[in-house]
N, C-alpha and C positions, 0 to 999 in steps of 0.2 A: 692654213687649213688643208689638212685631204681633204679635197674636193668630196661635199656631197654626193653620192652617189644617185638618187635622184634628181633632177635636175627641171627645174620651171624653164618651157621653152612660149611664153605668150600665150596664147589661145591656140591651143591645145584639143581636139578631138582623140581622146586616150583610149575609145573603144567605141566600138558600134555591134550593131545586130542586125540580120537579114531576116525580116518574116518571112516562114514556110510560105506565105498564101501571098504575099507581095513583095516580088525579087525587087524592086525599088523602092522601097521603103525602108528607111532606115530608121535604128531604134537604138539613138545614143544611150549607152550604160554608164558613163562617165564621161562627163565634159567639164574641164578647165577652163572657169573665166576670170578675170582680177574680181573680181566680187566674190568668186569663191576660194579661190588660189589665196588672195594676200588676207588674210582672216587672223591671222596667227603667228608668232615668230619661224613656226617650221614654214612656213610657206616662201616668207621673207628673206630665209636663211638660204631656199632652195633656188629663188630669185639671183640674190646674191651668189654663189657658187655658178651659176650662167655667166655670168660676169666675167668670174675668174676663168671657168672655163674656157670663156672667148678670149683675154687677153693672152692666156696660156696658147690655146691653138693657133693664134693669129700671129703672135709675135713668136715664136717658137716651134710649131709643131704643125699647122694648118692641114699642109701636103708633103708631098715627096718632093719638096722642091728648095734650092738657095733662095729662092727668091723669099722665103719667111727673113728671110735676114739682112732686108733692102735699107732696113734703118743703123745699119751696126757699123758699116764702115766708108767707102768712097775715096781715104784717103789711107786708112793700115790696112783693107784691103780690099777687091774687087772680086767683079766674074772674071774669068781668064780664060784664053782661048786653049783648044785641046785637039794634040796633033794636027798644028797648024791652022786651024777652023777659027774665026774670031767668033767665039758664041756671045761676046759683048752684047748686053740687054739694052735693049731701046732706051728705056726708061734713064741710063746713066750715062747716056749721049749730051752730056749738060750744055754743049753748044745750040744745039738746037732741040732742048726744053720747051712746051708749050702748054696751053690749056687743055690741052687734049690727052695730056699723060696719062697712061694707066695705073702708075703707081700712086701720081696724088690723088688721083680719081679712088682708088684702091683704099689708101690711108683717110681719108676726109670722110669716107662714107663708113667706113670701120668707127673711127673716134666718133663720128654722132652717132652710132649705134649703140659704141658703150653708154652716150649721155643718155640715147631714150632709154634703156632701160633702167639707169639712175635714176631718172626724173621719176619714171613710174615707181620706184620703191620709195622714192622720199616723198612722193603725193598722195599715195594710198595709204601708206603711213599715217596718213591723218585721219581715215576714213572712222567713221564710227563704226562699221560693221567689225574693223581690227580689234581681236580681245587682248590687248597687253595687260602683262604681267606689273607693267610698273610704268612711267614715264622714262627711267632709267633703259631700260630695257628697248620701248621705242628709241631712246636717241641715240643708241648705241648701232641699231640697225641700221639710222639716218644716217647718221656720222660716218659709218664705213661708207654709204651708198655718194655721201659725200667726198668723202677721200676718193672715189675710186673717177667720179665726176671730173675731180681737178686733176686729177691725172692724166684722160683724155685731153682736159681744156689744155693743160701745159703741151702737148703737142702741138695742138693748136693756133695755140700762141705763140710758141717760139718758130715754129714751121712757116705759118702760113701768116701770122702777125696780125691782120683783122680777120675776120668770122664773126657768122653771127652766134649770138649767148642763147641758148636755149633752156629755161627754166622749168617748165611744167611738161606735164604728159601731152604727150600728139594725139588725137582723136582721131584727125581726118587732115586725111592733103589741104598742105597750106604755103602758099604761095607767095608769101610775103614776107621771108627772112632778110633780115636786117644786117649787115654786118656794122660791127662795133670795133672799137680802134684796140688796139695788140694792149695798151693802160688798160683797159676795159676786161679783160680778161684775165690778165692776169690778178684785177681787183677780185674778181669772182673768186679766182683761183684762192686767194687769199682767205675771202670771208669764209670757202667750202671747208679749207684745211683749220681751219680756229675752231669753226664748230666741233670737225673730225678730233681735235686734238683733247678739246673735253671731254667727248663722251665713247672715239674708241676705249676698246680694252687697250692694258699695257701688254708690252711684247710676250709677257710671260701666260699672259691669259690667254693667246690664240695658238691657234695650230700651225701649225708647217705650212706656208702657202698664201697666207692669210695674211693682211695687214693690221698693224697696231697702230697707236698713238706714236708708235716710234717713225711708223714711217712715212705718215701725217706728216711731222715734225721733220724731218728728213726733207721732203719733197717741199715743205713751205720754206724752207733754207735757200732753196734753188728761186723759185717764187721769187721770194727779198731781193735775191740778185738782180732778177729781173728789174723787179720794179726800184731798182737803186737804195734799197735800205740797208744799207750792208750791216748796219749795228744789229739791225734784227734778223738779217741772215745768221751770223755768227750767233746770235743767241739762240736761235735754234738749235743751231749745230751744235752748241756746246752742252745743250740739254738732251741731245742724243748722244752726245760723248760721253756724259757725265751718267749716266743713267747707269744703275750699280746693273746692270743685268745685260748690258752691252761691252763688249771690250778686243779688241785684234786680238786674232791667234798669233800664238807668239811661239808657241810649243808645241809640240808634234800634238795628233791625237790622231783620233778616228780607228776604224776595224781597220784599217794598213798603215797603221803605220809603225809596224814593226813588217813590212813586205819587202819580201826578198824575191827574184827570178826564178831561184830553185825550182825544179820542176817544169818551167814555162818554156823550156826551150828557147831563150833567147843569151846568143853574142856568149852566152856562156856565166852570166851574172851569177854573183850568189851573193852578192852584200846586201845592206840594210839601205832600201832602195829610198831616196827621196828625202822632201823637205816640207816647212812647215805649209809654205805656200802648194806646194805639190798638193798636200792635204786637203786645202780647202774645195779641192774639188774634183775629190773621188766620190766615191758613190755612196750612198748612210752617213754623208756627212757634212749635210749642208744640213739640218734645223737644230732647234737648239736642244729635243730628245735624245742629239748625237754629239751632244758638247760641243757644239759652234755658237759660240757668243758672236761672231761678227755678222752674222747674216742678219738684214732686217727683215729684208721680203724678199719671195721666190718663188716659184713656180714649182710645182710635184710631177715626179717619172717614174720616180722607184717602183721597178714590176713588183715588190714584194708588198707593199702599202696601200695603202685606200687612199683613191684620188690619181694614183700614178699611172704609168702609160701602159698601153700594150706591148705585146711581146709583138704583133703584126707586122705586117709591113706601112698599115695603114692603122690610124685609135689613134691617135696623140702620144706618139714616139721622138726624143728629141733627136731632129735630122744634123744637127749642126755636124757631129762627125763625119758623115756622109761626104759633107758637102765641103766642109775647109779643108784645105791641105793637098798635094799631089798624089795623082792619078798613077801611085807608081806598082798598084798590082798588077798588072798588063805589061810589065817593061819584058823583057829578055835578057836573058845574058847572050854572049857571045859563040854561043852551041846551038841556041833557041828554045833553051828552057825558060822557063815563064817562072816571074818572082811568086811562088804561091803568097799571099798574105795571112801569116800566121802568129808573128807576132803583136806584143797586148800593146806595144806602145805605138802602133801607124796607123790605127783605125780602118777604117775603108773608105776612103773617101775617091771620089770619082771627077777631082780635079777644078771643080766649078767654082770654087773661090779660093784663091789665090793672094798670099800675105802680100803688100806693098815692099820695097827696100825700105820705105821709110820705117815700117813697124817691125821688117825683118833684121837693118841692119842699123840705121841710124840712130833710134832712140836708143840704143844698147851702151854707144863708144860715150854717150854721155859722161861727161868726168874719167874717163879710162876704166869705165865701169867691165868691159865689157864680160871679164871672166870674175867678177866681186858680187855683180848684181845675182840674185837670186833668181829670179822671175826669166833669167837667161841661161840659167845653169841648165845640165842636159838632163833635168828631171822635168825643167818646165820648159824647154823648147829644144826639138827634135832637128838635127841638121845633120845626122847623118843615118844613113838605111843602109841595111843589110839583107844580103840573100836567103831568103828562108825556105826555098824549094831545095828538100832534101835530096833529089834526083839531078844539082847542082853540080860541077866541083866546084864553084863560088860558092858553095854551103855557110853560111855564118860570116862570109866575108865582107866587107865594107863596098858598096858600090861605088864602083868609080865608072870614068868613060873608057878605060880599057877594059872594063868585065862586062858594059853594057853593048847588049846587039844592035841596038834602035838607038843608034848617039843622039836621033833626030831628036828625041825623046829626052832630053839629058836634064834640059829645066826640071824635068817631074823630080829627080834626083837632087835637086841644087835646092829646091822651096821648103824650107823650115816647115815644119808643124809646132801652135800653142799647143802643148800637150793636157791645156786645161783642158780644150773640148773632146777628148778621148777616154774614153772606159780603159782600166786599167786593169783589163780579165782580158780572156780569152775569149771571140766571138763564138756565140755557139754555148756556151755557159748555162744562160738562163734558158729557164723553161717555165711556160706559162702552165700553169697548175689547173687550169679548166681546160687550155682548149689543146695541149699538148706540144705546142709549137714551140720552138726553138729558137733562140735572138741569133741569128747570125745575117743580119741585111745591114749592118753597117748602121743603125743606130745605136745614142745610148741612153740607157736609162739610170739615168740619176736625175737629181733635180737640177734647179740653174739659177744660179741671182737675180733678181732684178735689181734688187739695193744693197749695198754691202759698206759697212762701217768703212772701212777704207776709202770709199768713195765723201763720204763725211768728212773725212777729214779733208780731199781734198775740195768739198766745197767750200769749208769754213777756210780756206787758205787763197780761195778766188774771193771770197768775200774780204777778210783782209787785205788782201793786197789791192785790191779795189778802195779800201777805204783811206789806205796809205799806209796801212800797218807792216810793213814787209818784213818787220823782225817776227810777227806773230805769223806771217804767211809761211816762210823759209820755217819753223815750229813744227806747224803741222804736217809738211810736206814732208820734213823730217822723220817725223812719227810715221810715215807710210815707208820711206825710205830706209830707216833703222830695219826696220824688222825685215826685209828684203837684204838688209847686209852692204845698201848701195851708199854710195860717196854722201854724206850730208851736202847741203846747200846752204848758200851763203845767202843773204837778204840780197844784195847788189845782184844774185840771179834770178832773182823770181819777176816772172813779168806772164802773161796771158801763154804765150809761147811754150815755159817752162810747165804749166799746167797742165796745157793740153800734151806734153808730150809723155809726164806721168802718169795722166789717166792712158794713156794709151799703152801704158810698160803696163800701170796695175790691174787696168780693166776692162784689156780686148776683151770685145766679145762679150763685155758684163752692160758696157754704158753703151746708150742709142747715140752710135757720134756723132749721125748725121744732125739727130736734135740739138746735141752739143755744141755742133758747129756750128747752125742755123742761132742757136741761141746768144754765141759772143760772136757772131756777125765775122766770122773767119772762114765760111764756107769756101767762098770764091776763090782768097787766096789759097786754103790748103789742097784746092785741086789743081792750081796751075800750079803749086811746088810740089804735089806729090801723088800725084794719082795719073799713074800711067798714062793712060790713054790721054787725057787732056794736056798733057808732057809733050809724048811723042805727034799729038797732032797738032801744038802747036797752038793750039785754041787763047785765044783773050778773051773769056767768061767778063761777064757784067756784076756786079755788085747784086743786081737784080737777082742771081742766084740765090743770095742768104735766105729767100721768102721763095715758097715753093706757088706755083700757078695755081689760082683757085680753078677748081675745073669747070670748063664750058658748059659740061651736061648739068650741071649745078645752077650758073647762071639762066641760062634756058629756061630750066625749069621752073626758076623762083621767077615766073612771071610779070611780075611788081617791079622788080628791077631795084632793090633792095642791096644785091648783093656788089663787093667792089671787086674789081679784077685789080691783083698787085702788081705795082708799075715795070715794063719790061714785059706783059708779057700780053 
């Protein structure tokens, strides 16, 4: 969905009045309460869009900061220090982890926020004062406010493994939350996404943004895994496969893809720029309005649509550009001319996250992939930069450490950019049509995955291969690997390892890896083999890592003593 444009924020004072004859007296003109707010499907609808709002701003777009992107990587990629500075975040100090952390403190109070305001649309839902159109109609608003429930919970669950379940609306501070075992929630998860899967709409019925019964179906695949039914993973998954209105690009599309450089001033290009994979994530063409069959669910940017972002520096812009990839507009050349940043393909980013070797070099040479695979060709990953200050004579030329002044500075030159998370315009382009402003602050505005058919397949391939089926797993994995142009795989290589390391070629930046990780209990080891800092320092992490600290200020508060802290910490 675009985002509603109204939007239900709780209990709401929408206006007031000051009497001429009593400066303190106020004379509400309109006031919002659930009794008169939830009355109706518009009300419900506008409930709903809060929601999406929050998960959109939270995981994506909140602030001007990396730090929206705490859940994405740890192991393909991190914060990185800049000119020398270790700006390394507390919070990914995994050695010394506690209950004090601001990031689980951050994520735990986020995810039961999404649940309160679940709770509250699927409870007033019942209210008699609500005029539905049909009982259809009610379950269909359930149902999403369901789905969107077990999506929190699956954080939840795989993150932090007990929590307590919270079902109904909160009225009033309560002090005796309970936690329940990591089975426990994931059962929840289970019975929310069944409901969801009868009475959402199908993917063709909702809007851009918005989830269907596809993606219900999708996330309860993941669920099965969890909860060890791999038969019924897979039959999920293969009812998202199978579902005539879902299907991988496989063929060019979109408004560019007939793009060529002509004109852009770059390196001197003039061919037919890119590929099918390039495609899936330029800009008008992530929903299915713009011929993308693979998208289930995703968030909205597009400055030109309703629901998408601002042109600001601040509205809900998506910062990922900004923030991945090297710091290299401040470089020099060897005169002390400054690289001006002008070309469409290096974004603006200011150095704060930084690719792993693992996600930059290692999953590549898989199978001698490394010039075959797609997903690494120099349309989807940037590894070399050029001088774009015309006041140069390095003008158009290739950086190296002989044209660079600041050798000190040479990493910023050497770190790859996914050119998935870059606008492929010119910064400076867009123009907001009300407030006149200009997009050139190094965001971008397009939309962004959350779920995407190719991630489907390879859940139905961990599900397999969990069950023993490895000729069905090595199938699917295939299907993602074909159409990338990468080496097939043989059943004798499929094992947890091989997964993770595909979803990491197909879906930087698209899967929550940390949840990922946390979820097949590989957390611990993928940071003593690949995450820098815990490398270079040497760290022996605990297993205790795969479960993240429930936070102190949480225990505390839940007075009763209800709550369990998870072992280690």
């Amino acid at each position: 969905m675009k985002l509603i444009k109204q939007l239900f924020i709780g209990l709401v004072l929408a206006g007031s009045m000051t009497s001429c004859y009593d400066l303190l007296t106020e004379v509400p003109k309109d006031f919002l309460t659930p009794e008169n707010s939830y009355t109706d499907r518009k009300g419900f609808e506008a409930a709903l869009a809060n929601i999406y709002l929050s998960i959109r701003n939270d995981f994506y777009a909140n602030t001007d900061s990396w730090q929206n992107y705490d859940l994405m990587g740890v192991d393909v990629d991190l914060n990185s220090p800049r000119s020398g500075t270790d700006t390394y975040p507390e919070y990914f100090y995994w050695n010394t982890l506690n209950a004090d952390n601001g990031f689980a403190k951050k994520w735990w109070q986020r995810l039961y926020g999404y649940i309160y305001s679940c709770n509250v649309i699927i409870n007033r839902a019942e209210s008699s004062l609500v005029k539905w159109n049909s009982e259809e109609e009610k379950n269909a608003i359930v149902g999403e406010a369901k789905f969107l429930r077990a999506f929190a919970y699956r954080f939840l669950a795989n993150m932090w493994g007990n929590a307590p379940v919270v079902l109904e609306e909160t009225t009033s501070p309560q002090f005796n939350y309970k936690s329940v075992s990591q089975e426990e929630i994931y059962r929840q998860c289970k019975e929310d996404l069944l409901f969801a899967i009868q009475w959402m709409p199908e993917i063709d019925s909702q809007k851009g943004g918005r989830a269907s019964n596809v993606a219900a179906r999708h996330l309860l695949s993941e669920i099965l895994i969890c909860m060890k039914d791999y038969n019924g993973a897979v039959e999920q998954a293969t009812d998202v496969i199978n579902n005539p209105s879902m299907s991988l690009m496989t063929e060019r599309f979109g408004k560019l893809k007939d793009f060529t450089f002509e004109g852009y001033d770059y390196q001197g290009e003039k061919e037919r720029w890119g590929d099918v994979y390039w495609d899936l994530f330029r800009e008008n063409n992530f929903n299915r309005i713009d011929g993308n069959k693979e998208c289930i669910w995703n968030v909205q940017f597009d400055v030109e649509l309703e629901g998408g972002g601002n042109v600001g520096v601040s509205g809900g812009n998506f910062t990922m550009e900004r923030w991945i990839g090297t710091n290299w507009w401040n470089l020099k050349d060897t005169d002390g001319n400054p690289n001006w940043l002008k070309d469409i393909l290096s974004g603006r980013p200011v150095d704060q996250i930084s690719i792993t070797n693992y996600a930059a070099n290692q999953i590549w040479q898989y199978k001698g992939d490394w010039d075959r695979d797609m997903r690494n060709s120099k349309y989807n990953m940037r590894r070399e930069y050029y001088w774009t200050n015309p006041n140069s004579r390095f003008y158009g030329q290739l950086m190296t450490e002989e044209t660079l002044g600041n050798k000190e500075d040479l990493f910023r030159v050497t770190q790859p950019i996914f050119i998935k998370v870059v606008t492929a315009r010119h910064h400076g382009q867009f123009k907001d049509a009300t407030s006149g402003e200009t997009h050139d602050n190094g965001r971008i505005y397009k939309d962004w995955y959350i779920m995407r058919l190719a991630e489907t397949y390879l859940l139905r391939a961990e599900a397999n291969m969990l069950a023993g089926k490895l000729d069905a797993a090595a199938a699917d994995i295939n299907v993602v690997r074909n159409r990338a142009n990468a080496t097939p795989v043989a059943a004798s290589d499929v094992n947890q390892d091989l997964i993770l390391d595909e979803r990491a070629r197909e879906l930087y930046m698209e899967d929550f890896r940390l949840n990922t990780l946390m979820r097949m209990n590989k957390l611990t080891e993928y940071l003593m083999k690949y995450n820098p800092k815990v490398v270079q320092g040497g760290y022996q992490l605990g297993n205790h890592l795969n479960k993240l600290p429930v936070p102190n200020s949480e225990i505390e508060a839940n007075k009763e003593g209800g709550l369990i802290q998870n072992e280690g910490y």
